[in-house]
C-alpha positions as CSV (number, residue, x, y, z in Angstrom):
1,X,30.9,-12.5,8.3
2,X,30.2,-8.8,8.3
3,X,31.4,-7.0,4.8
4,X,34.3,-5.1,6.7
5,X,36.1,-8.3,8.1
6,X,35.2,-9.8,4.6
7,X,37.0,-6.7,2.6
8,X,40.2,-7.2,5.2
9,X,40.3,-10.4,4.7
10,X,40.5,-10.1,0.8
11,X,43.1,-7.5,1.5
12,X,45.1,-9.5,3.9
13,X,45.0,-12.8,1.1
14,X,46.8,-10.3,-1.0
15,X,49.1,-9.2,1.6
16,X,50.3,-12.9,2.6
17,X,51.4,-13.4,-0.6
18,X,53.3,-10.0,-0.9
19,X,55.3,-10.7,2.7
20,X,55.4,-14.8,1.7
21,X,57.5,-13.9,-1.3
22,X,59.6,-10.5,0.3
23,X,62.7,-12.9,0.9
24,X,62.4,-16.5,-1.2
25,X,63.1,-14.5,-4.9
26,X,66.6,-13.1,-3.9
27,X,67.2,-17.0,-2.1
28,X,66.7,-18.6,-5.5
29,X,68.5,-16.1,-8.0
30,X,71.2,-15.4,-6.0
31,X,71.3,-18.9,-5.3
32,X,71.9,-19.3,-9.3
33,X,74.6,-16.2,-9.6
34,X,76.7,-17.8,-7.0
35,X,77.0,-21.1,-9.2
36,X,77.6,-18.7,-11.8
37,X,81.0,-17.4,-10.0
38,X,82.0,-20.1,-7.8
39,X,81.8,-21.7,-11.2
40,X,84.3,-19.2,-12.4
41,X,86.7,-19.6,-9.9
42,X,86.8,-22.9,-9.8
43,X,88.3,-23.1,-13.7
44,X,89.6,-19.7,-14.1
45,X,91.6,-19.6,-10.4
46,X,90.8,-16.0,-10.5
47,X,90.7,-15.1,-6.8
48,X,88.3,-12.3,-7.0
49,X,85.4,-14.8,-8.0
50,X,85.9,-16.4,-5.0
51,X,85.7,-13.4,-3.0
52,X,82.8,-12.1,-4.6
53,X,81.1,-15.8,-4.5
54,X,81.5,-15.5,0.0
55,X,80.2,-12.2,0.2
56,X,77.3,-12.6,-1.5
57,X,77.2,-16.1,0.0
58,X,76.7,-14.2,3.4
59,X,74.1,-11.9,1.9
60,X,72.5,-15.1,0.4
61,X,72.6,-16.4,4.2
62,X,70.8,-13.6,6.1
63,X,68.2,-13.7,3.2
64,X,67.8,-17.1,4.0
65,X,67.0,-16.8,7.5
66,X,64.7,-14.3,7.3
67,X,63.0,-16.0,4.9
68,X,62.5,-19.4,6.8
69,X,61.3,-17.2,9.6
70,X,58.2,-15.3,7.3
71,X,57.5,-18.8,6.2
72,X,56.5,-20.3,9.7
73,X,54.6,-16.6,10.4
74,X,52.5,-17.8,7.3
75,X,51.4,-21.0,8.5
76,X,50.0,-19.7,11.7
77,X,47.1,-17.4,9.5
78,X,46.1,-21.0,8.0
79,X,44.7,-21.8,11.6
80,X,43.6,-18.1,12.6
81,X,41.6,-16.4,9.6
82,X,41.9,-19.1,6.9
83,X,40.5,-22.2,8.8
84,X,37.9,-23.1,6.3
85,X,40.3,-22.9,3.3
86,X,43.1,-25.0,4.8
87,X,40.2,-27.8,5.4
88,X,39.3,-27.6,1.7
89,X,42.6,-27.4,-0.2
90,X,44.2,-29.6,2.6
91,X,44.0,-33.0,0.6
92,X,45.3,-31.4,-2.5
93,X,48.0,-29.6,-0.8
94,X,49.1,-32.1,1.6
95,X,51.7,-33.9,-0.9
96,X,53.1,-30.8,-2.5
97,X,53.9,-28.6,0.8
98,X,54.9,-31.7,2.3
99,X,57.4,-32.7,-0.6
100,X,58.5,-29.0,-0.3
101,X,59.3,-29.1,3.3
102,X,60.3,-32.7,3.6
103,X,62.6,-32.8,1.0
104,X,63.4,-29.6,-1.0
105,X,63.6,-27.7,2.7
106,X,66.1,-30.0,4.4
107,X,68.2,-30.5,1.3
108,X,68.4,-26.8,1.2
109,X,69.1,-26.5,5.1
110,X,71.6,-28.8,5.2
111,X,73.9,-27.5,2.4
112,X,73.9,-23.9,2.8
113,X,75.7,-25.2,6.2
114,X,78.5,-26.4,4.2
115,X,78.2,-24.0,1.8
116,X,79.3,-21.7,4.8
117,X,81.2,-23.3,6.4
118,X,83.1,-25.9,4.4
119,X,85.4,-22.8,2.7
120,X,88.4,-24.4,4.2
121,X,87.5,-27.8,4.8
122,X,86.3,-28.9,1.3
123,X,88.1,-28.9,-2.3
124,X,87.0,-26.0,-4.5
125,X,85.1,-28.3,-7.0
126,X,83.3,-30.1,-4.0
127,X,82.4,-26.7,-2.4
128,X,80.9,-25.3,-6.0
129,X,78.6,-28.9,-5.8
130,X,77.5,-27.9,-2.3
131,X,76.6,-24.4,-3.6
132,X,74.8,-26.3,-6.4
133,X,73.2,-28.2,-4.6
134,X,71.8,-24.9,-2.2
135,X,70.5,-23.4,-5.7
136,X,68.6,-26.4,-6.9
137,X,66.9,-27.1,-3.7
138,X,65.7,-23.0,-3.0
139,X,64.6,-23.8,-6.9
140,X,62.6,-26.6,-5.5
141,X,61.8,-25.0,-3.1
142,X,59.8,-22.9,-4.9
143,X,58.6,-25.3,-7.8
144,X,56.2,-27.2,-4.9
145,X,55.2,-23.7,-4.0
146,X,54.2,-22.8,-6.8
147,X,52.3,-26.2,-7.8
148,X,50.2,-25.1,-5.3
149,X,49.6,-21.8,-5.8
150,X,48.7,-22.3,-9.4
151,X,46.5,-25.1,-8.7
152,X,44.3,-22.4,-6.8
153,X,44.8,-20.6,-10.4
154,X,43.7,-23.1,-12.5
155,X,42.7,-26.7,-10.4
156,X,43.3,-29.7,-12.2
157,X,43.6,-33.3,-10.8
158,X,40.5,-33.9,-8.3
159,X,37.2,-34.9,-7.9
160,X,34.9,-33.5,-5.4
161,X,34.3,-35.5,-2.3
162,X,30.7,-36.4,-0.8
163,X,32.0,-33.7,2.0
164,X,32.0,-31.5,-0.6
165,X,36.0,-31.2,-0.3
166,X,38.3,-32.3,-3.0
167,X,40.2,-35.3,-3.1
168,X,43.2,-35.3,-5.3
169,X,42.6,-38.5,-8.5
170,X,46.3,-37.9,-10.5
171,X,48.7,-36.2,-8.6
172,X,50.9,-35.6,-11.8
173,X,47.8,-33.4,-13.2
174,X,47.8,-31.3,-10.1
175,X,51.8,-30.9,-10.6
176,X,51.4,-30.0,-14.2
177,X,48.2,-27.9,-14.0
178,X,47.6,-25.6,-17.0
179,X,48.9,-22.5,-15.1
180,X,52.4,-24.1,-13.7
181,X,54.8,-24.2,-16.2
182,X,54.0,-20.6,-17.2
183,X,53.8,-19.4,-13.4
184,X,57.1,-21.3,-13.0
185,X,59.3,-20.1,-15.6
186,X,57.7,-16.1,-14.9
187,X,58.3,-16.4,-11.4
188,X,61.9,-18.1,-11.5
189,X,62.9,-15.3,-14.2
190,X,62.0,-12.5,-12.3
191,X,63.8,-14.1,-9.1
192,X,66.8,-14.4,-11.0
193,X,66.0,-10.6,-12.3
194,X,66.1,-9.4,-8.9
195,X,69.1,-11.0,-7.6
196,X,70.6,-9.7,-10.9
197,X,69.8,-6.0,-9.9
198,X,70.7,-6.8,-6.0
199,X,73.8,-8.2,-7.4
200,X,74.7,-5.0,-9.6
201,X,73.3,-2.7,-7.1
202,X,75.2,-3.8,-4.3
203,X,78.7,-3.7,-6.6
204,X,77.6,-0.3,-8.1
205,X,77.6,1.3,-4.5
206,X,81.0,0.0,-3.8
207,X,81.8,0.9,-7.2
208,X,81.0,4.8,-6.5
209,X,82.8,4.5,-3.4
210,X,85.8,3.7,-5.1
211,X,85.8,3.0,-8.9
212,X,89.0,0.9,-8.5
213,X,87.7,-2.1,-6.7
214,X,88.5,-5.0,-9.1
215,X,86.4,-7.4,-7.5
216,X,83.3,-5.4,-7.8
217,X,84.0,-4.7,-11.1
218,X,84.0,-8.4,-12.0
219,X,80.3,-8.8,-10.0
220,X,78.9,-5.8,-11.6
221,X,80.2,-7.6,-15.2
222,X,78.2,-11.0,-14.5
223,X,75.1,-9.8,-12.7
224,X,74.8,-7.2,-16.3
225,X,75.7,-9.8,-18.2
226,X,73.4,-12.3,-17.1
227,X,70.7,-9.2,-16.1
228,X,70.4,-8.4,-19.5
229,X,69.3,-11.6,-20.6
230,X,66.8,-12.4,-17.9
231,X,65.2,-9.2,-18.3
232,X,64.9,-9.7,-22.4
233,X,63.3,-13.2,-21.6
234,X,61.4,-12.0,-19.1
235,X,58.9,-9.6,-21.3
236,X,58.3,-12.9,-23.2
237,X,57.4,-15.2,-20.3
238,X,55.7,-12.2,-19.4
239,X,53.6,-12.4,-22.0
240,X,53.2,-15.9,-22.1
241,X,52.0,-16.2,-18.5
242,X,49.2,-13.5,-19.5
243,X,47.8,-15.7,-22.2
244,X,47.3,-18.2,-19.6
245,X,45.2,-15.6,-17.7
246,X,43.0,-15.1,-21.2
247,X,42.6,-18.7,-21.6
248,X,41.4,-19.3,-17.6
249,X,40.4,-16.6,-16.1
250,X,38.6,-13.6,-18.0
251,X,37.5,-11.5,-14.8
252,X,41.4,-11.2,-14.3
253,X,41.8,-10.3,-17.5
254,X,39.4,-8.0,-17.6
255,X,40.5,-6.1,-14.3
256,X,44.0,-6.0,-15.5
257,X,43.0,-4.1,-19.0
258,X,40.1,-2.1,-17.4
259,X,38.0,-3.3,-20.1
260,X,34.7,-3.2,-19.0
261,X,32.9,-4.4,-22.4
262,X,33.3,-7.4,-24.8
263,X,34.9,-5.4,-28.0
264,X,37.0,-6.5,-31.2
265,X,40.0,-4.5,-32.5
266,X,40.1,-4.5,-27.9
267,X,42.9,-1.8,-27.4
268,X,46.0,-2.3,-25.1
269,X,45.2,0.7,-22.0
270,X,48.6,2.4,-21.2
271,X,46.6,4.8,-19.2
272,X,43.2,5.0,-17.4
273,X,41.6,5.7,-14.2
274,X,39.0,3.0,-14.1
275,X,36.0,3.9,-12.3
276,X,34.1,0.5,-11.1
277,X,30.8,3.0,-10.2
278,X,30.4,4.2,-13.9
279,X,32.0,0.8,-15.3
280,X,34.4,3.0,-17.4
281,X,37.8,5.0,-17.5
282,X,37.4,8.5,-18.1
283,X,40.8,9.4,-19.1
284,X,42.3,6.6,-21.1
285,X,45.0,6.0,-23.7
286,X,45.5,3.3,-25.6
287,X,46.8,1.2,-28.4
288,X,43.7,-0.1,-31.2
289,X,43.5,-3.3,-31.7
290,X,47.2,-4.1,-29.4
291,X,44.9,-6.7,-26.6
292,X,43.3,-8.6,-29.0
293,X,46.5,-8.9,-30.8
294,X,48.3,-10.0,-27.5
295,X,45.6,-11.9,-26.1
296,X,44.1,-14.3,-29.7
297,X,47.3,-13.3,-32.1
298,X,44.7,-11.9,-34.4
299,X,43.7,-7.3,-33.5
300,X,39.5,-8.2,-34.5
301,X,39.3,-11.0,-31.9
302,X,36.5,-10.1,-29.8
303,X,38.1,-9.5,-25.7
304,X,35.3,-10.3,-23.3
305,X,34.5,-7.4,-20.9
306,X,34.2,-7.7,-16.7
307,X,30.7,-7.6,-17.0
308,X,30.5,-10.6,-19.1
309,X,33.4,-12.2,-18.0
310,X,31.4,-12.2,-14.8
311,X,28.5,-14.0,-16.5
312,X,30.6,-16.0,-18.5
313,X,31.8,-17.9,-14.8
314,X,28.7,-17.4,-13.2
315,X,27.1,-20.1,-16.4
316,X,30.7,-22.1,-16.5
317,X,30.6,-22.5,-12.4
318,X,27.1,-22.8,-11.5
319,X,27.3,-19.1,-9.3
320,X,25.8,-16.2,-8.9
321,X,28.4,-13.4,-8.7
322,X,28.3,-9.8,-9.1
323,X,30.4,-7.2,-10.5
324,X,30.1,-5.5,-6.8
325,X,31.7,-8.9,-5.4
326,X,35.1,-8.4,-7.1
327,X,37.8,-6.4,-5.8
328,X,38.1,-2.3,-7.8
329,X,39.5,-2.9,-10.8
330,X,41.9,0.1,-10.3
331,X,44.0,-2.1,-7.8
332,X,44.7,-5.0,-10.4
333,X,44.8,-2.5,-13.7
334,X,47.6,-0.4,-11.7
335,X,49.5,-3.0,-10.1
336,X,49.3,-5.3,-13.7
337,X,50.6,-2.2,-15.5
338,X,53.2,-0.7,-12.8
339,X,54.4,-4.2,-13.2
340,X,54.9,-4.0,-16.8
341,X,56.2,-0.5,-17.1
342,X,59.1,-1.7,-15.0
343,X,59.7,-4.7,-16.6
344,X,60.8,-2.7,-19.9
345,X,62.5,-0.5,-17.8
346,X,64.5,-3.3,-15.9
347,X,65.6,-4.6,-19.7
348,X,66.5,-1.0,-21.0
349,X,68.8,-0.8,-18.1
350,X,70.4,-3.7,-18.2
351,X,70.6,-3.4,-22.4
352,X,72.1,0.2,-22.0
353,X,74.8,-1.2,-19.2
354,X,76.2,-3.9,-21.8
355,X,76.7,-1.2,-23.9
356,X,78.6,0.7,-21.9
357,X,80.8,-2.4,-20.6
358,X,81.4,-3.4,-24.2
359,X,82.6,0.3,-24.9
360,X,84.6,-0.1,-21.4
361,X,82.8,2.6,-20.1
362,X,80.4,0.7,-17.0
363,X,82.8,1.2,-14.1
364,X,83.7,4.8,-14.5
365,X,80.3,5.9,-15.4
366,X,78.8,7.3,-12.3
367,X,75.1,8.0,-13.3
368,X,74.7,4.6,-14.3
369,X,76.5,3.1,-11.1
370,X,73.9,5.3,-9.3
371,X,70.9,4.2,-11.5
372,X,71.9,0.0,-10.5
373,X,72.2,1.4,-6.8
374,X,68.6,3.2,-7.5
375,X,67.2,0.2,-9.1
376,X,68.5,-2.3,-6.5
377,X,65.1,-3.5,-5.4
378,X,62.9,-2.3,-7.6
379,X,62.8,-6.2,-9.2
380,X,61.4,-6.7,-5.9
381,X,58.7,-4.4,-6.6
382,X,58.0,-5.7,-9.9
383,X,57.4,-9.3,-8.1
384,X,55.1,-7.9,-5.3
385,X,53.1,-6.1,-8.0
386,X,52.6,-9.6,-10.0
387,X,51.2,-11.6,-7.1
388,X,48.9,-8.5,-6.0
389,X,48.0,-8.7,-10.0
390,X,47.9,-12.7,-9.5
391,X,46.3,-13.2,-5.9
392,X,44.0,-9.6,-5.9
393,X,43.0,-10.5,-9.5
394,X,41.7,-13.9,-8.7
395,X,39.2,-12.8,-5.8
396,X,36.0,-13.3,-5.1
397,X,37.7,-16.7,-5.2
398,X,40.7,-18.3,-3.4
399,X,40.5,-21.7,-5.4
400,X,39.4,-20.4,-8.8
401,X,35.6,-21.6,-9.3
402,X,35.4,-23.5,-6.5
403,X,36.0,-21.8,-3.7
404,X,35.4,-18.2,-2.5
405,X,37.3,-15.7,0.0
406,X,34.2,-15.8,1.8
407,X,33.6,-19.2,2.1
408,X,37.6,-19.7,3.5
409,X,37.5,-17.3,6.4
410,X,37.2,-18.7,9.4
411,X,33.7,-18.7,10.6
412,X,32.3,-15.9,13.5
413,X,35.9,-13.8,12.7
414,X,34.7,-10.4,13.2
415,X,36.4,-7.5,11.6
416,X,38.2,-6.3,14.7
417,X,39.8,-10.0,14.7
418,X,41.1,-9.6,11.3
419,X,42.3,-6.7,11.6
420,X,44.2,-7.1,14.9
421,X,45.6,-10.2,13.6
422,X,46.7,-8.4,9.7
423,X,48.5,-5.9,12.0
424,X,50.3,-8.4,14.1
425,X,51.5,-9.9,10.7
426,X,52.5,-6.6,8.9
427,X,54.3,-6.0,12.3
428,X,56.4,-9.2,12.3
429,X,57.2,-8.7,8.9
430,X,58.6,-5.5,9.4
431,X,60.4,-6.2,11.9
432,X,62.0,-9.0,10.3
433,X,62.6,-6.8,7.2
434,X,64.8,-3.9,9.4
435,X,66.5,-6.8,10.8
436,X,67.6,-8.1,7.9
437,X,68.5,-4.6,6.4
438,X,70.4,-4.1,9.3
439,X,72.3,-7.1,8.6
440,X,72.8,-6.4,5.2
441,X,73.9,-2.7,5.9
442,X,76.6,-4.3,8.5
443,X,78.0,-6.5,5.6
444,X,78.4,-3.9,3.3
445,X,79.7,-1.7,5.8
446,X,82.5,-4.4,7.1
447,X,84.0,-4.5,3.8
448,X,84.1,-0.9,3.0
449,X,86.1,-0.5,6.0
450,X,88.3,-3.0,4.1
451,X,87.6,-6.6,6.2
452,X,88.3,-8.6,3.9
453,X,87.7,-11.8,5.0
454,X,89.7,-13.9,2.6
455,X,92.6,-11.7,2.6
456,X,92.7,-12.0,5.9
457,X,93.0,-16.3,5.7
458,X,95.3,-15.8,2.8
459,X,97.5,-13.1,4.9
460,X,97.5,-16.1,8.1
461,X,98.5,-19.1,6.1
462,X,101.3,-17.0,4.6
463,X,102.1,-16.1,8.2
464,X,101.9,-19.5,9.5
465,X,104.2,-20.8,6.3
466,X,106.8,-18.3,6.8
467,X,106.8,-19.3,10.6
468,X,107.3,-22.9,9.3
469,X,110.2,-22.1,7.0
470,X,112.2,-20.2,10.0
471,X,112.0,-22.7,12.7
């Protein structure tokens, strides 16, 4: 493979993970939130839960659709530019994608159809299981996901074949490699972040449209309420989930700090414009001693730089990389540290919004109604930025030590191929994102103009009663 197909294919492995997860973080935390006030209604009674539960529900459903549809646009790059990986994670990742779309997939399917359509035709406690039941499996959905992609992080559970392919030996140690739980609980917090900031920044926009619109009020008051304590918990998985990355794979670590030499007393870069031609940063600030603190709990622990990071895995692995094969460190330091930065922000919002709802002051205050309708998908951001961080950072290799980007492109690909082919997919993906914005746009736009669809039914069966009583 020539090095231009080779760099767009690295660059496309990053970009399949970015499209892959556009639509399933919103599925599983809104997923969550609509348990949350179905939940409500069912015990309170309070009718404005219920009417905030089936408009998000029909948000939830376009989301959902959209989704399914990037998903089966994935598969078909296993067969065009990833041939030679699918062959080699194939035995591993047969039982996990296959629990995932046997199980988790249909279960999901098949109650978000009554969740949408068994309003009238179910009890109010059997329609909150059915929307419980949509929440766990998207959750599930992603848990077999992400078994997989954190195998390729950290793999566990195999032996190598005489093929030279790996055959899965325990498949509970391929479940619970060392990178799952914390990939897991990082991932599923930030979802539920984003669907938190969808949530409020949908009912802030309503909210500046008219500050009197009770049921808003009620959705902007759970999606702070639970926002704020995602987004607290998040900075710790955060943090938790890096420690993994120190533990497994230095280069990452490495790329993500900038730091290109081993040092103790390693400082935490806030800033720097890493430069992989001089192997340094020119401008930089930083905290002393703040990465080896983070990274060992102790600011003289000694931080391995790239360079011997890179040696480090060429002795643990049997290779022979160099720093040249790895992607520029600027692309992982940046999209590790935009990440971060709005990570704190995301909790200073939401900590600065209970504030303001505990002094009574949330629905009337207009700059904060505008900085939700600002922030509405800026979770989303965050997300993408981790898995360029996560799927960027882990190249030259696809499965981490075992197996490189260049050894899972499909053989005589030329870079024209790839290219053509990374077009087509950024194409569909687009495509399907404006339709779904459309969609969502219509919604919101429906019940501006004041279609409310359960006022309506309400407004019939007291129609249809009073017809009753007169005849």
């Amino acid at each position: 493979m020539d090095s231009l197909a080779l760099i767009l294919a690295r660059f496309q492995f990053g970009m399949t993970a970015f499209f892959h997860f556009l639509y399933p973080p919103l599925t599983i935390g809104l997923g969550v939130l609509l348990v949350i006030t179905e939940g409500i209604y069912v015990y309170s009674k309070n009718q404005d839960y219920l009417r905030i539960t089936r408009f998000f529900a029909k948000l939830f459903a376009i989301n959902f659709v959209v989704g399914v549809a990037t998903g089966i646009v994935l598969e078909f790059q296993f067969g065009t530019n990833w041939s030679q990986y699918a062959s080699f994670v194939g035995a591993i990742f047969g039982a996990p994608l296959a629990i995932e779309g046997l199980f988790a997939f249909f279960m999901e399917s098949i109650f978000i159809g009554v969740m949408l359509l068994g309003w009238n035709r179910l009890s109010a406690k059997a329609h909150w299981v059915s929307t419980i039941f949509v929440a766990f499996a998207s959750t599930l959905s992603g848990v077999w996901i992400l078994v997989a992609n954190s195998w390729m992080q950290s793999p566990r559970g195999y032996k190598i074949g005489s093929n030279g392919i790996p055959k899965m030996t325990n498949f509970w140690h391929v479940v619970f490699n060392p990178y799952f739980p914390s990939e897991f609980l990082h991932v599923i917090a930030g979802a539920c972040e984003y669907s938190a900031f969808f949530m409020a920044g949908i009912a802030s926009w309503f909210l500046i449209k008219n500050s009197k619109d009770m049921v808003m009020r009620k959705a902007l008051k759970v999606a702070v309420i639970a926002g704020v304590i995602i987004a607290c918990l998040q900075i710790v998985l955060g943090d938790i989930s890096a420690r993994e990355v120190v533990k497994y794979q230095p280069t990452k670590l490495a790329m993500m700090e900038a730091q290109w030499h081993s040092q103790r007393y390693a400082p935490e870069t806030l800033f720097a414009l890493p430069n992989n031609k001089t192997e340094s940063n020119g401008p930089q600030i930083g905290i002393p001693g703040m990465l080896s603190m983070l990274a060992y709990m102790n600011p003289a622990a000694k931080v391995m730089g790239f360079n011997e990071s890179i040696k480090y895995i060429n002795h643990k692995y049997g290779l022979k990389l160099t720093p040249a094969m790895f992607p520029p460190v600027w692309i992982v330091f940046w999209s590790f540290h935009i990440m971060m930065y709005l990570g704190f922000y995301f909790a200073a919002v939401m900590i600065i919004a209970l504030f303001l709802l505990l002094k009574n002051k949330l629905y009337d205050s207009r700059k904060m109604l505008k900085v939700f309708w600002f922030s509405t998908f800026l979770p989303l951001i965050a997300l993408e930025l981790g898995w360029f961080t996560t799927e960027i950072g882990r190249q030259p290799f696809t499965v981490y030590g075992l197996l490189t980007t260049v050894k899972s492109v499909s053989p005589n690909v030329s870079a024209l191929e790839v290219g053509l082919s990374l077009f087509m997919f950024v194409m569909i993906y687009i495509t399907l994102a404006a339709f779904a914005i459309f969609l969502f746009k219509k919604e919101l736009n429906e019940r501006l103009k004041g279609k409310d669809e359960l006022a309506g039914e309400v407004s019939n069966m007291a129609g249809a009663k009073a017809k009753e009583v007169l005849s």
